[in-house]
MIMAR-493399 format. One record per residue (C-alpha): residue number from 1; x, y, z. Coordinates in steps of 0.02 Angstrom, whole numbers. Last residue first. Example, Ala and Ser with C-alpha at 12.3 -4.5 7.8 and 13.67 -1.06 7.14 Angstrom:
2
node nr: 2 | u: 684 | v: -53 | w: 357
node nr: 1 | u: 615 | v: -225 | w: 390
This chain:
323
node nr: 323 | u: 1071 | v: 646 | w: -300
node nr: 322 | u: 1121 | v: 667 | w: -484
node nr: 321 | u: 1314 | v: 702 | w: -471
node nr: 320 | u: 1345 | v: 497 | w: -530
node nr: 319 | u: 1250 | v: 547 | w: -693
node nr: 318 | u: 1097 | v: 442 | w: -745
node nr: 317 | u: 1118 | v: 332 | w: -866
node nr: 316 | u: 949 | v: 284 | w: -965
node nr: 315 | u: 854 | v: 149 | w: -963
node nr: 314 | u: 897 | v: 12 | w: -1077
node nr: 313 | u: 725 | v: -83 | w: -1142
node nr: 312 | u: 601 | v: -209 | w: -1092
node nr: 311 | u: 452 | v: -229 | w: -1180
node nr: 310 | u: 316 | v: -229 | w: -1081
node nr: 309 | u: 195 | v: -92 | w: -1157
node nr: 308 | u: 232 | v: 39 | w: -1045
node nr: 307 | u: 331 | v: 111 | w: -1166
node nr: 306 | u: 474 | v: 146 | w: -1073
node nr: 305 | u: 477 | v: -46 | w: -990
node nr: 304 | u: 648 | v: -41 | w: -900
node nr: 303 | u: 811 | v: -138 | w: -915
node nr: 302 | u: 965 | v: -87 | w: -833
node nr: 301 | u: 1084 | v: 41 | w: -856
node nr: 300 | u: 1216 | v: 93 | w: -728
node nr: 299 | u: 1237 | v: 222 | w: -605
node nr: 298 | u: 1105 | v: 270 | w: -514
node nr: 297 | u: 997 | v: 115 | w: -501
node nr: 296 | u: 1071 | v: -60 | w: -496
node nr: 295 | u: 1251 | v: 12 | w: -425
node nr: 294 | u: 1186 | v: 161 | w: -307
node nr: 293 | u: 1048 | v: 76 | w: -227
node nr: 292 | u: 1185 | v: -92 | w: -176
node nr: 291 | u: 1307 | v: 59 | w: -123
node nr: 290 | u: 1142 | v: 137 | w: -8
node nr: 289 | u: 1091 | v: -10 | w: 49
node nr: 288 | u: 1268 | v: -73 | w: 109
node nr: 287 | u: 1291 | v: 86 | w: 171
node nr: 286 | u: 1123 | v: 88 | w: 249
node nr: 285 | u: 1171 | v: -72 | w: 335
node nr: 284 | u: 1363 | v: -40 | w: 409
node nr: 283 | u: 1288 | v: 130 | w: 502
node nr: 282 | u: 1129 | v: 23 | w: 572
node nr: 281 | u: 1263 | v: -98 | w: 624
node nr: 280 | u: 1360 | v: 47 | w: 695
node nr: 279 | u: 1213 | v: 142 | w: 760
node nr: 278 | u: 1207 | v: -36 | w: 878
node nr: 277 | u: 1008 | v: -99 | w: 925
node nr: 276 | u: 916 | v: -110 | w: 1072
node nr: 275 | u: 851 | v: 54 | w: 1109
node nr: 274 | u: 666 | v: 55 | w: 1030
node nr: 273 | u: 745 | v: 171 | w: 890
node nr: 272 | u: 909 | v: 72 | w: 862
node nr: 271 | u: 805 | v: -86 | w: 838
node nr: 270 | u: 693 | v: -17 | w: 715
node nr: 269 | u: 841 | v: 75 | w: 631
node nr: 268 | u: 940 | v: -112 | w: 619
node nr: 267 | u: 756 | v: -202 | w: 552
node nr: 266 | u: 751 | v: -64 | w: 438
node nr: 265 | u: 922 | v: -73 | w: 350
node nr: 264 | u: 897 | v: -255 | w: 334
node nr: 263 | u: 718 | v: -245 | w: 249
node nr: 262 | u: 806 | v: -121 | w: 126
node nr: 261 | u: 974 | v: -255 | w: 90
node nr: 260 | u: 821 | v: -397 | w: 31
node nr: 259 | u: 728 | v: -255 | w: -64
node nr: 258 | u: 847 | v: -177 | w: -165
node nr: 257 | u: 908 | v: -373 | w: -203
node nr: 256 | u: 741 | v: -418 | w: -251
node nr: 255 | u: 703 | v: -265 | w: -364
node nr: 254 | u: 834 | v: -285 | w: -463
node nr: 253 | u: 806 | v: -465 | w: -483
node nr: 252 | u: 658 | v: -445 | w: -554
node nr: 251 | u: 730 | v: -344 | w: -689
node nr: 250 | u: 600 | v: -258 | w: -801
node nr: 249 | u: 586 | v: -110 | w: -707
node nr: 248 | u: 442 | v: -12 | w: -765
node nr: 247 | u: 303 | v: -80 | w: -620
node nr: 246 | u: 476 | v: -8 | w: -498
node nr: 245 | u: 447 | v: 185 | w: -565
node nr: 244 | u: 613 | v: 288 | w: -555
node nr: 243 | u: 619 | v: 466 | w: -543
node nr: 242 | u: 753 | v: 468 | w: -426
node nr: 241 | u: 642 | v: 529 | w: -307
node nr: 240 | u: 523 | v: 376 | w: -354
node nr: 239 | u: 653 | v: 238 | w: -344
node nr: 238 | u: 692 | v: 301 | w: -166
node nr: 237 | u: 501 | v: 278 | w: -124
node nr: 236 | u: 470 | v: 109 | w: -194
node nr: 235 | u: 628 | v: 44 | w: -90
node nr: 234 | u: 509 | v: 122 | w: 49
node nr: 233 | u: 353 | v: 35 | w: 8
node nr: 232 | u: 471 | v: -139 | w: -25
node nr: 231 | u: 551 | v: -143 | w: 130
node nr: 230 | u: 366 | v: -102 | w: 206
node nr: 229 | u: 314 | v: -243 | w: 129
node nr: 228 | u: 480 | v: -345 | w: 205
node nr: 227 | u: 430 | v: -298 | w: 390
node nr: 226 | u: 249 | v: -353 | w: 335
node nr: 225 | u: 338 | v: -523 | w: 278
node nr: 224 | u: 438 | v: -540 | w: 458
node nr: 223 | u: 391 | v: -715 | w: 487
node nr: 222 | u: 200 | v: -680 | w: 515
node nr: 221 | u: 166 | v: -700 | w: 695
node nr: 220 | u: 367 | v: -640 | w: 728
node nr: 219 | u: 347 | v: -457 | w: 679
node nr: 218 | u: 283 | v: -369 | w: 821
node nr: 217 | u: 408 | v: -454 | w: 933
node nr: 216 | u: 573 | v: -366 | w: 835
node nr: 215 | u: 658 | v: -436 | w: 680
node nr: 214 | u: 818 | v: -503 | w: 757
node nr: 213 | u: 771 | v: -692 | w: 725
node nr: 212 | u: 716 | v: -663 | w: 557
node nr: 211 | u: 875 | v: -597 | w: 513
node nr: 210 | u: 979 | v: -736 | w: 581
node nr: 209 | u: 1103 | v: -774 | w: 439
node nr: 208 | u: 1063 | v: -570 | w: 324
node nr: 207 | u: 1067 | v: -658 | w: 126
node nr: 206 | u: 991 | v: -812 | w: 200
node nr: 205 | u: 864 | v: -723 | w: 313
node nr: 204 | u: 817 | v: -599 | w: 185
node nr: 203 | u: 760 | v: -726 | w: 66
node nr: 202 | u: 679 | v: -832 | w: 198
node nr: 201 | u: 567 | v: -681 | w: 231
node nr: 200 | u: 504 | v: -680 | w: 51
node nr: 199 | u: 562 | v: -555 | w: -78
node nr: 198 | u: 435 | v: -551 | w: -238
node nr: 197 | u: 352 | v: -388 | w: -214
node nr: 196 | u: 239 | v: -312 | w: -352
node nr: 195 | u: 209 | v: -161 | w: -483
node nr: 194 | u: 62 | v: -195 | w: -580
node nr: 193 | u: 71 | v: -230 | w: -763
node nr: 192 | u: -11 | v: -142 | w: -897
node nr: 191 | u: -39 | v: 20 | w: -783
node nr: 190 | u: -202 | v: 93 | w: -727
node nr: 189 | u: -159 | v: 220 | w: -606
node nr: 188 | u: -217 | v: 273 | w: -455
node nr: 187 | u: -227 | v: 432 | w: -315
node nr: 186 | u: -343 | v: 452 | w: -158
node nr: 185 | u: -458 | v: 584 | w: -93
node nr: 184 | u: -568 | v: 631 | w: 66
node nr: 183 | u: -717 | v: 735 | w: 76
node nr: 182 | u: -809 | v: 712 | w: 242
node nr: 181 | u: -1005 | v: 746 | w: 274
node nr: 180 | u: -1032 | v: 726 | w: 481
node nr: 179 | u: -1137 | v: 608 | w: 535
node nr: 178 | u: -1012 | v: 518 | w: 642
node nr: 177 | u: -929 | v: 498 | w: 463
node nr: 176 | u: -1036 | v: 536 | w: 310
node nr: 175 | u: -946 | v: 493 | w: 132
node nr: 174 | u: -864 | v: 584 | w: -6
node nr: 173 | u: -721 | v: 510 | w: -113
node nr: 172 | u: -630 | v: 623 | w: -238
node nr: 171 | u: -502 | v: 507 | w: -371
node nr: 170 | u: -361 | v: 570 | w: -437
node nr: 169 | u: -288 | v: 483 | w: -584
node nr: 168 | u: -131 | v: 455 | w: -695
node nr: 167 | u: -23 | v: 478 | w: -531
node nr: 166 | u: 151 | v: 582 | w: -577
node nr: 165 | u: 306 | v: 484 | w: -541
node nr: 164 | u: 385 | v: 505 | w: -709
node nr: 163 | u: 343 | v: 705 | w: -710
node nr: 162 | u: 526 | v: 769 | w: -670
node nr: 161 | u: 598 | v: 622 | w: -802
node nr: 160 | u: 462 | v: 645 | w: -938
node nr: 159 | u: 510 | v: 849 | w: -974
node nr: 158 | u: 370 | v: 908 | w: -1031
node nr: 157 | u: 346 | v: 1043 | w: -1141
node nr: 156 | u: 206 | v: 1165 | w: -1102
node nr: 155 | u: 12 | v: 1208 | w: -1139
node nr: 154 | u: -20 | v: 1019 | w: -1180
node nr: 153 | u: 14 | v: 943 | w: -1001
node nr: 152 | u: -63 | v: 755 | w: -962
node nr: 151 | u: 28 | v: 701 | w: -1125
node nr: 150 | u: 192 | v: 654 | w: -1045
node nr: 149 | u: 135 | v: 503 | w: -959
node nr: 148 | u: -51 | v: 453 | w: -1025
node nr: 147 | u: 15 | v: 320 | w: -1113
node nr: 146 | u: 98 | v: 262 | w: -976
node nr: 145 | u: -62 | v: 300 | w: -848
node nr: 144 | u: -162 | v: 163 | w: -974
node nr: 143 | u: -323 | v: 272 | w: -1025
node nr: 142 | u: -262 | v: 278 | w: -1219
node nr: 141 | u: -273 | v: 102 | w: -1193
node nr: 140 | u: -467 | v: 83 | w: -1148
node nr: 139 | u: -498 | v: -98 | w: -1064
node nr: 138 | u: -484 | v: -14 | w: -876
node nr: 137 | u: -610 | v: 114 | w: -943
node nr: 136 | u: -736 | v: 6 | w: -1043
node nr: 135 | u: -760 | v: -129 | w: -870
node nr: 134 | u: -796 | v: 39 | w: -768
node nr: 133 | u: -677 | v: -15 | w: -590
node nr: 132 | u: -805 | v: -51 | w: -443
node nr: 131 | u: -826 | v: 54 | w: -301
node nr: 130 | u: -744 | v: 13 | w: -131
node nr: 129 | u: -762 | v: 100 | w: 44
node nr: 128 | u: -659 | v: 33 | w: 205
node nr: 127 | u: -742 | v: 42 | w: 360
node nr: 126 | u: -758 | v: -163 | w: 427
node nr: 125 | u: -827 | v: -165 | w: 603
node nr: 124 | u: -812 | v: -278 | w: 763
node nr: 123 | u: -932 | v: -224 | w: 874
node nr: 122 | u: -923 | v: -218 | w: 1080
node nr: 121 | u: -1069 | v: -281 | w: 1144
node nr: 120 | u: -981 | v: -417 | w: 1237
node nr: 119 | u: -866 | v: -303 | w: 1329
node nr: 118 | u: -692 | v: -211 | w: 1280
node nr: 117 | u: -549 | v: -165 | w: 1383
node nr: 116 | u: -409 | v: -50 | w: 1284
node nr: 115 | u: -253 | v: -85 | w: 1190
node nr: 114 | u: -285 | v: -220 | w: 1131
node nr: 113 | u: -139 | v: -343 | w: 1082
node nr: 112 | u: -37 | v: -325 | w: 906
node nr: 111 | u: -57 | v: -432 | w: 745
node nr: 110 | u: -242 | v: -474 | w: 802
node nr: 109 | u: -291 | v: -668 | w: 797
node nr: 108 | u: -489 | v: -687 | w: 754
node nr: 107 | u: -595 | v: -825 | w: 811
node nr: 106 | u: -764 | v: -855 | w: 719
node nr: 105 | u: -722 | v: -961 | w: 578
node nr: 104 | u: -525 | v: -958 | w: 579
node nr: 103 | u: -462 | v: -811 | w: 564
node nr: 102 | u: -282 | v: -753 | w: 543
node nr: 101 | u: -168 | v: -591 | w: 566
node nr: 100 | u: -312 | v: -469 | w: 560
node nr: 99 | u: -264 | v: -296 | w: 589
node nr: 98 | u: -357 | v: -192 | w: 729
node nr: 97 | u: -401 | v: -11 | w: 737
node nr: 96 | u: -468 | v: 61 | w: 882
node nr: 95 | u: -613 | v: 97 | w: 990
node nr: 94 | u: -672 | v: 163 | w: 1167
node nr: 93 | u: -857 | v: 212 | w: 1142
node nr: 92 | u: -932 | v: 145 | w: 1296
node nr: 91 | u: -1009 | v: 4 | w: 1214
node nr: 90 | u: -863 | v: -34 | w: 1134
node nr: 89 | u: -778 | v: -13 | w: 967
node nr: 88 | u: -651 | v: -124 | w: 871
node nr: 87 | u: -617 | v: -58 | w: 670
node nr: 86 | u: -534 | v: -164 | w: 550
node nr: 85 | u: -400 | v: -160 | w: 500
node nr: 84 | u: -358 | v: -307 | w: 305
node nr: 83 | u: -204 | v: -435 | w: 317
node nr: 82 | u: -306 | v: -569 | w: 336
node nr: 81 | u: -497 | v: -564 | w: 281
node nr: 80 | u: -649 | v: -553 | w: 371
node nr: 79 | u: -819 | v: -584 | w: 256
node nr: 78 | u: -899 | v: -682 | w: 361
node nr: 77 | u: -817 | v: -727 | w: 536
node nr: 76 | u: -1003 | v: -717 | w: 636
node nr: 75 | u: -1021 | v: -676 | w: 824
node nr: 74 | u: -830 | v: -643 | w: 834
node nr: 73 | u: -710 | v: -711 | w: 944
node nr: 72 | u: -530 | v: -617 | w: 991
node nr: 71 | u: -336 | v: -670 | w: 1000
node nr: 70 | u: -225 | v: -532 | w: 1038
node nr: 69 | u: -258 | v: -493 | w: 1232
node nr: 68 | u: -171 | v: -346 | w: 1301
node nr: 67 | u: -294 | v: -227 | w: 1375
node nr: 66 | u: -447 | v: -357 | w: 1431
node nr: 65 | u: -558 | v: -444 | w: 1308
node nr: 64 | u: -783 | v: -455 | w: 1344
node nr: 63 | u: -858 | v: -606 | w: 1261
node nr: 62 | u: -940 | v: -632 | w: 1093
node nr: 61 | u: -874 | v: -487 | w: 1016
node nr: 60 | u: -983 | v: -397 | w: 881
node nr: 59 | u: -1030 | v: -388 | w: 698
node nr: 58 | u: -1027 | v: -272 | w: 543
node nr: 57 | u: -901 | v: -323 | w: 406
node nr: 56 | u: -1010 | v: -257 | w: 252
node nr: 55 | u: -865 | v: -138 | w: 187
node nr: 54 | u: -942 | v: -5 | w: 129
node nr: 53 | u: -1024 | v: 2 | w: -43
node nr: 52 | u: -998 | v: 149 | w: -183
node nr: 51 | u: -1127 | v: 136 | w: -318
node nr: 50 | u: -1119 | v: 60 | w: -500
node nr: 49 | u: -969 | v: 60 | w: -623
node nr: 48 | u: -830 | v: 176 | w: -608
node nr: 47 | u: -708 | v: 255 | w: -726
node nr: 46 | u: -840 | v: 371 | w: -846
node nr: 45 | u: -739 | v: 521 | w: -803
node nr: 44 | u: -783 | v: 681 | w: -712
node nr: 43 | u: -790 | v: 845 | w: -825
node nr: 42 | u: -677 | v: 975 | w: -749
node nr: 41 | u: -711 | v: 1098 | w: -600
node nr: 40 | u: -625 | v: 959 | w: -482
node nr: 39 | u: -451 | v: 1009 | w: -558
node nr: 38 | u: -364 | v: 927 | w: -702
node nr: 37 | u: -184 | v: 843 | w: -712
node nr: 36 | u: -242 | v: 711 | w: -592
node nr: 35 | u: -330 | v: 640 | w: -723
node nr: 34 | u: -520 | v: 634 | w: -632
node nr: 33 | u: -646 | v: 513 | w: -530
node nr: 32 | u: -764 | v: 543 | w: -456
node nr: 31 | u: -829 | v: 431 | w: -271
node nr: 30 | u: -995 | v: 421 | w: -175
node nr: 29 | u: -1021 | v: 372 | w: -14
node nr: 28 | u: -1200 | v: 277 | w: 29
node nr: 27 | u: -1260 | v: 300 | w: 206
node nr: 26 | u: -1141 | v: 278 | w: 344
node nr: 25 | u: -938 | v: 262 | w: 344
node nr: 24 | u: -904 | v: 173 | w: 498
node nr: 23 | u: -820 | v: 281 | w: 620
node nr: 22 | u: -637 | v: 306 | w: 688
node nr: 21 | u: -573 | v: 429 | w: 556
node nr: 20 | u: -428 | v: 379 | w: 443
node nr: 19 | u: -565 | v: 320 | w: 298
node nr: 18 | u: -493 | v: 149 | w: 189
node nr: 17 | u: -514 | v: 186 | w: 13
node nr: 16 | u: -561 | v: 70 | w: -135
node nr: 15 | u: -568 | v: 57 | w: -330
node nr: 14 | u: -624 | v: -100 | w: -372
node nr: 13 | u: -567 | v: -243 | w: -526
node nr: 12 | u: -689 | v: -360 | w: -573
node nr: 11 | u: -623 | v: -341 | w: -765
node nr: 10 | u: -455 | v: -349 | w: -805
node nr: 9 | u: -396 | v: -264 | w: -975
node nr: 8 | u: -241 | v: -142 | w: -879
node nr: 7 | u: -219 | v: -181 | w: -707
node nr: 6 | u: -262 | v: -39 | w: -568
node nr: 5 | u: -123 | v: 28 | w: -469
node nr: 4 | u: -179 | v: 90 | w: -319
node nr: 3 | u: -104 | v: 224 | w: -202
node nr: 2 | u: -117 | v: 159 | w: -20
node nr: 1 | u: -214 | v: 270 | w: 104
């Protein structure tokens, strides 16, 4: 489950969570919200507009697929979208979870191949559960997470570096699995602008010559860009333990080059893990990572948006000892 960062003064907006177990979501879930500074014994806030809906992809195969085919056909395409799982289950109650690299109408092209045999009756089943964002709540700016920052704790001082990274919301989703009731959670915030990823494959591959061409086979439908998402996830990740939030860094180009040497270093580890790569070029990448990390991040200033308000100020140092 992804955290969510909701944009400040748009409307149409949903909250949404995608279930790990391997059933539709049946009957209507419901979903509360909170701050994630207060427990579940606190007042629920006005955040959502509406009931919860699931995911209305509900059809079935129109032929039986063997173990290792990737491209599938669908008794209606409606409502499918690229880059969202989806859940395959057959008649005899094999399943799993397939991504959607294209579709086109009725036929469907998986990012990986089946992993299991699957007849005609087989459906073909969207499971994630969305709610839609209160239009007065994501409009509110004393609700905006950086406002919230450092007010979230009244009974103590608070120092704003060791709490940067704390989620402005916590939100408590309940739904019926297999008929079983399940309680499962996810964190957002509502931030003026939304942290993204601006690195294309083509920008690796002209810093790294031949980087797309090393990426492994799981990678080559889509150029690598999923390989560069994940880049960004885990560049994301370092920021955070160095209490860093990337939506605050005014810099694009920060965040490109972090990103561009991060894809690198996890092509060379995927390669070393499946056997195939050299520990010396996965060696010569982190350091280049980590040196790259160390200039834009660590050690020197660079712009960042304190106030969450956009403006784009110096951040401050942080000591060379701070690890």
């Amino acid at each position: 489950m992804k955290h969510q960062e909701i944009a400040f003064g748009v409307t149409g907006q949903q909250f949404y969570y995608d279930p790990p177990e391997l059933y539709r979501p049946s009957g209507t879930p419901t979903v509360q919200v909170w701050l994630s500074s207060d427990d579940d014994t606190n007042p629920a806030l006005t955040a959502t507009t509406g009931s919860c809906s699931v995911d209305s992809v509900n059809t079935q195969l129109t032929n039986a697929y063997s173990r290792g085919d990737q491209t599938i056909v669908v008794d209606t395409g409606t409502g499918i979208e690229r880059g969202r799982v989806y859940l395959l289950t057959g008649s005899n109650k094999v399943c799993e979870r397939v991504e959607v690299m294209s579709v086109s109408d009725v036929t469907v092209q998986l990012r990986h191949p089946l992993v299991n045999d699957y007849d005609d009756e087989s459906t073909f089943q969207g499971t994630r559960i969305s709610c839609a964002v209160n239009a007065t709540f994501v409009s509110t700016m004393a609700n905006l997470t950086d406002v919230l920052s450092g007010s979230w704790r009244t009974d103590v001082e608070v120092d704003a570096d060791r709490y940067a990274g704390q989620a402005g919301y916590r939100l408590r989703w309940v739904y019926t699995a297999n008929s079983v009731d399940v309680v499962g959670y996810s964190f957002a915030d509502l931030v003026r602008y939304q942290a993204k990823n601006l690195v294309t494959p083509g920008d690796v591959d002209n810093r790294f010559p031949g980087w797309i061409d090393r990426i492994g086979p799981d990678y080559h439908d889509d150029q690598g860009a999923s390989l560069v998402a994940e880049a960004y996830n885990a560049v994301r990740m370092d920021a955070l333990a160095d209490a860093v939030l990337l939506r605050k860094v005014r810099n694009t180009e920060v965040l490109r080059d972090l990103v561009i040497y991060r894809a690198n270093v996890l092509t060379a580890e995927n390669q070393v893990i499946a056997g195939s790569g050299s520990t010396v070029a996965l060696e010569l990448a982190q350091r280049l990572y980590t040196q790259r990390y160390d200039q834009l991040v660590r050690e020197p200033k660079f712009p960042t948006d304190s106030g969450g308000g956009g403006a784009s100020g110096q951040s401050p140092r942080l000591p060379i000892t701070r690890r």
